[in-house]
C-alpha positions as CSV (number, residue, x, y, z in Angstrom):
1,X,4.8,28.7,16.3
2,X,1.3,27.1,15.5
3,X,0.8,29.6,12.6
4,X,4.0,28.9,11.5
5,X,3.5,24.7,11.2
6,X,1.2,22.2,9.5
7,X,0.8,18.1,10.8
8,X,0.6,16.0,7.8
9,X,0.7,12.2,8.2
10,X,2.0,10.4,5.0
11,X,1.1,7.0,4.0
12,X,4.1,6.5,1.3
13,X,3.1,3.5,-0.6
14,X,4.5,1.9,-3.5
15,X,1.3,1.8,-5.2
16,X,-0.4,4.8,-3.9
17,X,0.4,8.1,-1.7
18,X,-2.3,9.1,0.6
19,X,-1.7,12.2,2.9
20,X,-4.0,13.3,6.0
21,X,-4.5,17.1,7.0
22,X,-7.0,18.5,9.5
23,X,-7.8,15.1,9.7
24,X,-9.1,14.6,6.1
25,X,-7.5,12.6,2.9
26,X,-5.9,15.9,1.1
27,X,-3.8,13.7,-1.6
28,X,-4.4,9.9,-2.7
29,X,-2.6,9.5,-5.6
30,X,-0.5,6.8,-7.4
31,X,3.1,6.7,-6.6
32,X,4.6,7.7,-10.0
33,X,6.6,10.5,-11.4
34,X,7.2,10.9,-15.2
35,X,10.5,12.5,-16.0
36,X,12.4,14.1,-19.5
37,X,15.3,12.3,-20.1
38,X,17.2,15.4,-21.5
39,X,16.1,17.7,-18.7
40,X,15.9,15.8,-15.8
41,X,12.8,17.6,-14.9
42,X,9.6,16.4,-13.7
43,X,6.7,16.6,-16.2
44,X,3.9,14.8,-13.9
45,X,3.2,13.3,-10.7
46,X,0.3,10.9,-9.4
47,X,-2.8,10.5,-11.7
48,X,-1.2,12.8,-14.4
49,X,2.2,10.3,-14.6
50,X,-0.1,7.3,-14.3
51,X,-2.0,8.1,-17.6
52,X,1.5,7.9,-19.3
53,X,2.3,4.8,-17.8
54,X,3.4,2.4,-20.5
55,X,2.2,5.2,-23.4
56,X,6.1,7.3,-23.4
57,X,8.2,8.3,-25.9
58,X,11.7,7.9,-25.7
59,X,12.4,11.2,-24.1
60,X,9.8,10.2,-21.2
61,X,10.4,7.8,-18.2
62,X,7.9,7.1,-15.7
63,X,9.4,5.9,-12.6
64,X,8.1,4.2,-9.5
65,X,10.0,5.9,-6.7
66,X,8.9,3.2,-4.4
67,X,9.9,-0.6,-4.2
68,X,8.7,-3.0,-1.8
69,X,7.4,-0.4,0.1
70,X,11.4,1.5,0.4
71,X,12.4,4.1,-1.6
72,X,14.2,3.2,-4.5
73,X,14.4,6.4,-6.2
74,X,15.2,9.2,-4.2
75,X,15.6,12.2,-6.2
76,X,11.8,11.4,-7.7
77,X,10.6,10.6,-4.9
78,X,11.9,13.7,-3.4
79,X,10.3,15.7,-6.0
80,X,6.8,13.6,-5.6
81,X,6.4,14.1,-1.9
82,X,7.2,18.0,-2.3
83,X,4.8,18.0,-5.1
84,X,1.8,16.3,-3.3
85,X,2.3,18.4,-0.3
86,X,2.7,21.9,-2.3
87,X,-1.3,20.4,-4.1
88,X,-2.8,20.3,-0.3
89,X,-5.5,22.9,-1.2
90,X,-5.0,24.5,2.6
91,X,-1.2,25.1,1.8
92,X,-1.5,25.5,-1.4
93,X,-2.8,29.4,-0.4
94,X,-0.3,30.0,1.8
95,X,1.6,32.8,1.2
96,X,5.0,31.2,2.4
97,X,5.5,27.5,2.7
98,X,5.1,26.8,6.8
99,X,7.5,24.3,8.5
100,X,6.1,20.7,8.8
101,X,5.6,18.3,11.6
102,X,5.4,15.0,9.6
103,X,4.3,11.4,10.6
104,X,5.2,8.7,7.8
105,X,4.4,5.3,8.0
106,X,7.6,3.0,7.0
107,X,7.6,-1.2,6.6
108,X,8.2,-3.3,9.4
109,X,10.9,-5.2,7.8
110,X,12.8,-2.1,6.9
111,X,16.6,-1.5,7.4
112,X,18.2,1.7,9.3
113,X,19.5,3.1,5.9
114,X,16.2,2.8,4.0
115,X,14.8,4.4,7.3
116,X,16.7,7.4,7.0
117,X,16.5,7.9,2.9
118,X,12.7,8.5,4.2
119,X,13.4,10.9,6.6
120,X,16.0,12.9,4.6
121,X,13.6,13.0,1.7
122,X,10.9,14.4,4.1
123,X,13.4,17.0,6.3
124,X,14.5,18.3,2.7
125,X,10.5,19.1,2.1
126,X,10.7,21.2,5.3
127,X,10.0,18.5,7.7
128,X,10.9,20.2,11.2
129,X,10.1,17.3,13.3
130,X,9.5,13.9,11.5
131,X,7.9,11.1,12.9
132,X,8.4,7.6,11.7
133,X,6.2,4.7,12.7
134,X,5.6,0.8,11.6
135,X,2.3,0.5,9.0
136,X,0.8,-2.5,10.7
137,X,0.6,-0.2,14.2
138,X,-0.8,2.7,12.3
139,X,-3.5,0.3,10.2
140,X,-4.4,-1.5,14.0
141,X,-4.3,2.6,15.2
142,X,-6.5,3.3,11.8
143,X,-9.0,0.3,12.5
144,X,-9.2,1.3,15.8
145,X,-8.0,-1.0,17.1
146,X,-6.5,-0.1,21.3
147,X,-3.4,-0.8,21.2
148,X,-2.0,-0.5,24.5
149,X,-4.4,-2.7,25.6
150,X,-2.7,-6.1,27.1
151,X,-4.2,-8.0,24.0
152,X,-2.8,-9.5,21.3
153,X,-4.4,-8.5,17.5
154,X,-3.3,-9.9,14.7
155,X,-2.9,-7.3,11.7
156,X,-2.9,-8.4,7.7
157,X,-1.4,-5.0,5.6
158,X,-1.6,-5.8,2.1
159,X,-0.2,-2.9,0.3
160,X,1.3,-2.5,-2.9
161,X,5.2,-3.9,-2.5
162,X,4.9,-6.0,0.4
163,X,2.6,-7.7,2.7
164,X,2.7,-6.8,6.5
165,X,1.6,-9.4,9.1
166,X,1.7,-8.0,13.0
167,X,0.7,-9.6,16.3
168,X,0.1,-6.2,18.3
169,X,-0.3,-6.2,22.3
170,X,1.0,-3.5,24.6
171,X,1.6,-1.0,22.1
172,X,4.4,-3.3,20.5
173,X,4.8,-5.7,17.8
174,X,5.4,-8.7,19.2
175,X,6.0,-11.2,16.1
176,X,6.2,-10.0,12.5
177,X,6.6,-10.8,8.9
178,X,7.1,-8.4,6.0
179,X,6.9,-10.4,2.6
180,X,7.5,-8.9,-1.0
181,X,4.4,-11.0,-2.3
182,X,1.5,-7.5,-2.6
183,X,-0.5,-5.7,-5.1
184,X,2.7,-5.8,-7.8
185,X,3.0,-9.1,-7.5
186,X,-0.5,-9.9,-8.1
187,X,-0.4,-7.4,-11.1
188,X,2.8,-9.5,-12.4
189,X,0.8,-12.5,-11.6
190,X,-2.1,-11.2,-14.4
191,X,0.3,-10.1,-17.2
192,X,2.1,-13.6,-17.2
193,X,-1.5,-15.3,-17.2
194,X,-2.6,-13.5,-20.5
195,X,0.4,-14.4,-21.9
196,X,0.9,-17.9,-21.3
197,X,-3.1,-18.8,-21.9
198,X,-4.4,-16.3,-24.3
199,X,-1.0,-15.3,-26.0
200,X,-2.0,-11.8,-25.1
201,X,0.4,-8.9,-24.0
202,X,-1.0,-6.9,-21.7
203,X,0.6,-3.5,-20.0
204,X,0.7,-2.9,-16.1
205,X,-2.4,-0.7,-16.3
206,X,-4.6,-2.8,-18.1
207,X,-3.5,-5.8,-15.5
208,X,-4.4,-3.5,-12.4
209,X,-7.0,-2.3,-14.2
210,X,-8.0,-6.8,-14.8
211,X,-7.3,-6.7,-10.6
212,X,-9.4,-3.8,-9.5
213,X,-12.9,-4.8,-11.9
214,X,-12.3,-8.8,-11.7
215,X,-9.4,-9.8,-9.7
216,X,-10.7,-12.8,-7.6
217,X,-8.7,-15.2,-5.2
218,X,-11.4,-17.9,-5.3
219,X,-13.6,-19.2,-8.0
220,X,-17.2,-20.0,-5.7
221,X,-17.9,-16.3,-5.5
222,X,-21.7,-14.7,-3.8
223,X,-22.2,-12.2,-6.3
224,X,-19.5,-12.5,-8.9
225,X,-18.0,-9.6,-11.0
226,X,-19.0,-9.4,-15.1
227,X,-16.8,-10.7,-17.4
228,X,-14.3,-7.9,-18.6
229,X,-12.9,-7.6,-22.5
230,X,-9.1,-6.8,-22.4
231,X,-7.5,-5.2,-25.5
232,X,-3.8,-6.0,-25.9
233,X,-0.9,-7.4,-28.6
234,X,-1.2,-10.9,-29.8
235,X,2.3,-12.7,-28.9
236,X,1.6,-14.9,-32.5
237,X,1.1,-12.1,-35.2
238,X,2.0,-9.2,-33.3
239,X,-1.9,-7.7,-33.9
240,X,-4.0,-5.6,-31.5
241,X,-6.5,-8.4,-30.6
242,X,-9.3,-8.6,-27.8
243,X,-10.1,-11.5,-25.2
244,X,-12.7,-11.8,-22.6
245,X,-11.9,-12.9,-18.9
246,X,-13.5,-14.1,-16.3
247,X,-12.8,-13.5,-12.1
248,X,-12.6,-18.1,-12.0
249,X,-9.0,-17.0,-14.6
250,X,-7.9,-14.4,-12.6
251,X,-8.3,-16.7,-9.2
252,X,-6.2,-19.3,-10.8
253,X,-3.7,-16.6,-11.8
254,X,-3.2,-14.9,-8.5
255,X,-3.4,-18.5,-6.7
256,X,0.5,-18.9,-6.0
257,X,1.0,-15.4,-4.6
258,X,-1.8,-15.9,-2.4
259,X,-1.3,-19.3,-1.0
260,X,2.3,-17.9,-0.3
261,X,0.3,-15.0,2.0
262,X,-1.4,-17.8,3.6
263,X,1.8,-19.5,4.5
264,X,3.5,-16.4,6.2
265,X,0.2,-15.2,8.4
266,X,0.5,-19.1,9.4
267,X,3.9,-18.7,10.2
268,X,3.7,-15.7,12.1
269,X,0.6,-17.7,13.6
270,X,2.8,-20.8,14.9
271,X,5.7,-17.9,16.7
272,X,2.6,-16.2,18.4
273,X,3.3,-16.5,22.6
274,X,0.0,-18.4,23.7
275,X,-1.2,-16.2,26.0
276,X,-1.7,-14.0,22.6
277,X,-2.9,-17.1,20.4
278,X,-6.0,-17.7,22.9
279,X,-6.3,-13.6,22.2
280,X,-6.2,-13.8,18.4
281,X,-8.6,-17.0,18.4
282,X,-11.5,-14.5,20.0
283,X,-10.7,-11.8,18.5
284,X,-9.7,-12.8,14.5
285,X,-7.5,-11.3,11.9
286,X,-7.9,-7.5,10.8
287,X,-7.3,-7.0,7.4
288,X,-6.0,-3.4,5.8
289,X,-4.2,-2.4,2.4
290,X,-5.7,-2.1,-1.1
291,X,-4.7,-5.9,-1.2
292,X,-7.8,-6.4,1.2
293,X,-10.0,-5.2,-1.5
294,X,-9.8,-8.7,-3.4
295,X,-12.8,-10.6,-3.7
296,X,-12.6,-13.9,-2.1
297,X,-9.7,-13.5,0.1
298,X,-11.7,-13.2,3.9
299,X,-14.0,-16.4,3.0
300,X,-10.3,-18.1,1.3
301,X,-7.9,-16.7,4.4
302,X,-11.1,-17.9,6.8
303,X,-10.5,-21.2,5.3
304,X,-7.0,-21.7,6.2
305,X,-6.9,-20.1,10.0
306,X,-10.2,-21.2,11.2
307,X,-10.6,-17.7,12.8
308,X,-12.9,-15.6,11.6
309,X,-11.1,-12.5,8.9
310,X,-12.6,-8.8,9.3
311,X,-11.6,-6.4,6.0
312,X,-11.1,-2.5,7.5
313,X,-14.2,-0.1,6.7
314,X,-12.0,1.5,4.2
315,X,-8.8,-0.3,3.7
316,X,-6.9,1.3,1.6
317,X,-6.5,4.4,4.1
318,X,-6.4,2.4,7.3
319,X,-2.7,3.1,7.2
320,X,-3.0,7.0,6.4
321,X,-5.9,7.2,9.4
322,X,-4.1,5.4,12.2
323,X,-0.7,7.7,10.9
324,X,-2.5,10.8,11.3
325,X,-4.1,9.9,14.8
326,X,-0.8,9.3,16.5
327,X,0.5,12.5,14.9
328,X,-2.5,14.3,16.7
329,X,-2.1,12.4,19.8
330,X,1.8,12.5,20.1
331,X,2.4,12.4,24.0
332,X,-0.4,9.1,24.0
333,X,1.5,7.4,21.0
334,X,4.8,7.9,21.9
335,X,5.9,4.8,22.5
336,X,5.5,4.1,18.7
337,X,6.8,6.6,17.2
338,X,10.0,6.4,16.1
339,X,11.8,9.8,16.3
């Protein structure tokens, strides 16, 4: 039957969808669909839907099929994985779709039902054989980290709805926290800052847009990012006005959210066995997740633990790497992989 199936791992993320084929990154796209209101029908997915984010009409909705890191929507989300996997350029030529064997990475914290709303969106995309397995294991896989080693590793997933923290040894997660305090919250965070200081309202693009060019979790920076101009509505007179921030605002803005990430990584630091402490004091805390990608937050997290923080090479697709490596090594991984 190898003709006859593809392997695609799928990193479904709140914030963004990644998919692995033939060992690239095929699709990384946002997680949004816009829909017509009186049809019912999907317009556009990913970059397309993003653009329209905050910009519709009344006969437009865009819709974030993901929350915290579960589906939330089914029938667009549905529609969004079927879209993204139809766009894979190798597929895309086929002349009839083939059957899939899919790996998709799922929270740690997530409940039986949510668990199978993933896998009955992906069988109804022609998922033969679906694989299911816990994002901090596939970012420690995706780092490279060896798991079935009898070491403990200590895994930080900052994604887009929650933040996943893992102590890993023996192929298993031994203690674990999954906390709704991520990338949305951050981007929250922003919009509520403009508004209470500069009287400014801001949409959720221009605030990711605030995180991605300036978003800083500590003011004492090496090489600090430009100040940015942000256009938005003035809360007073209702006029399109124009302020300039700095990363030292944003830091103070995302300050709360991340001291509450501190607290839960030392949580999940004070239930580690400690055999796997004396582990996790040589070997550090790995860091994955767009979330990782915030300037500041090693040096700040450093701080805290006293151990020293390494970010992944390319965090945002740790996750989608480690997936698709235990979908190509099945037999070795099997022990994670929930079937």
């Amino acid at each position: 039957m190898g003709f006859f199936s593809e392997d695609i791992a799928i990193d479904l993320g709140t914030a963004n969808t990644l998919i692995i084929h033939n060992d690239k990154v095929v699709v990384n796209s946002p997680s949004i669909v816009a829909i017509d209101r009186t049809t019912n029908k999907v317009i556009a997915i990913g970059q397309e839907a993003s653009m329209m984010q905050g910009k519709t009409h009344e006969n437009i909705r865009t819709v974030r099929p993901l929350k915290d890191g579960v589906i939330a929507d089914f029938y667009a989300s549905e529609q969004m994985i079927s879209r993204l996997i139809k766009s894979i350029p190798t597929l895309h030529r086929r002349f009839f779709s083939p059957s899939l064997r899919m790996t998709i990475c799922i929270p740690s914290g997530i409940t039986e039902v949510e668990m199978r709303a993933v896998k009955e969106s992906a069988e109804r995309v022609n998922g033969k054989e679906v694989y299911l397995i816990h994002e901090p294991m596939a970012a420690a896989i995706g780092i490279g980290i060896d798991i079935m080693q009898p070491k403990g590793n200590m895994i930080v997933d900052i994604g887009g709805g929650t933040t996943e923290i893992a102590v890993i040894a023996l192929s298993g997660i031994v203690c674990d926290k999954s906390i709704k305090i991520a990338g949305d919250v951050f981007t929250g965070d922003i919009i509520n800052f403009m508004r209470s200081k500069h009287n400014l309202y801001i949409g959720d693009r221009t605030a990711e847009k605030i995180k991605i060019l300036v978003g800083s979790v500590t003011e004492d920076l090496e090489n600090p990012p430009e100040e940015m101009s942000v256009q938005g509505r003035d809360l007073l007179t209702g006029k399109p006005k124009q302020v300039v921030i700095s990363h030292v605002e944003v830091s103070k803005a995302l300050d709360k959210s991340v001291v509450r990430i501190e607290d839960a990584i030392m949580e999940t630091l004070s239930q580690t066995p400690p055999e796997l402490s004396a582990d996790i004091y040589n070997t550090g805390i790995y860091l994955a997740g767009g979330g990782a990608l915030l300037r500041g937050l090693d040096q700040r997290l450093s701080q805290k633990t006293d151990l020293p923080i390494y970010v992944a090479e390319e965090p945002l697709e740790a996750v989608v790497r480690g997936t698709g490596i235990a979908l190509k090594n099945v037999e070795r991984f099997k022990t994670v992989l929930i079937k």
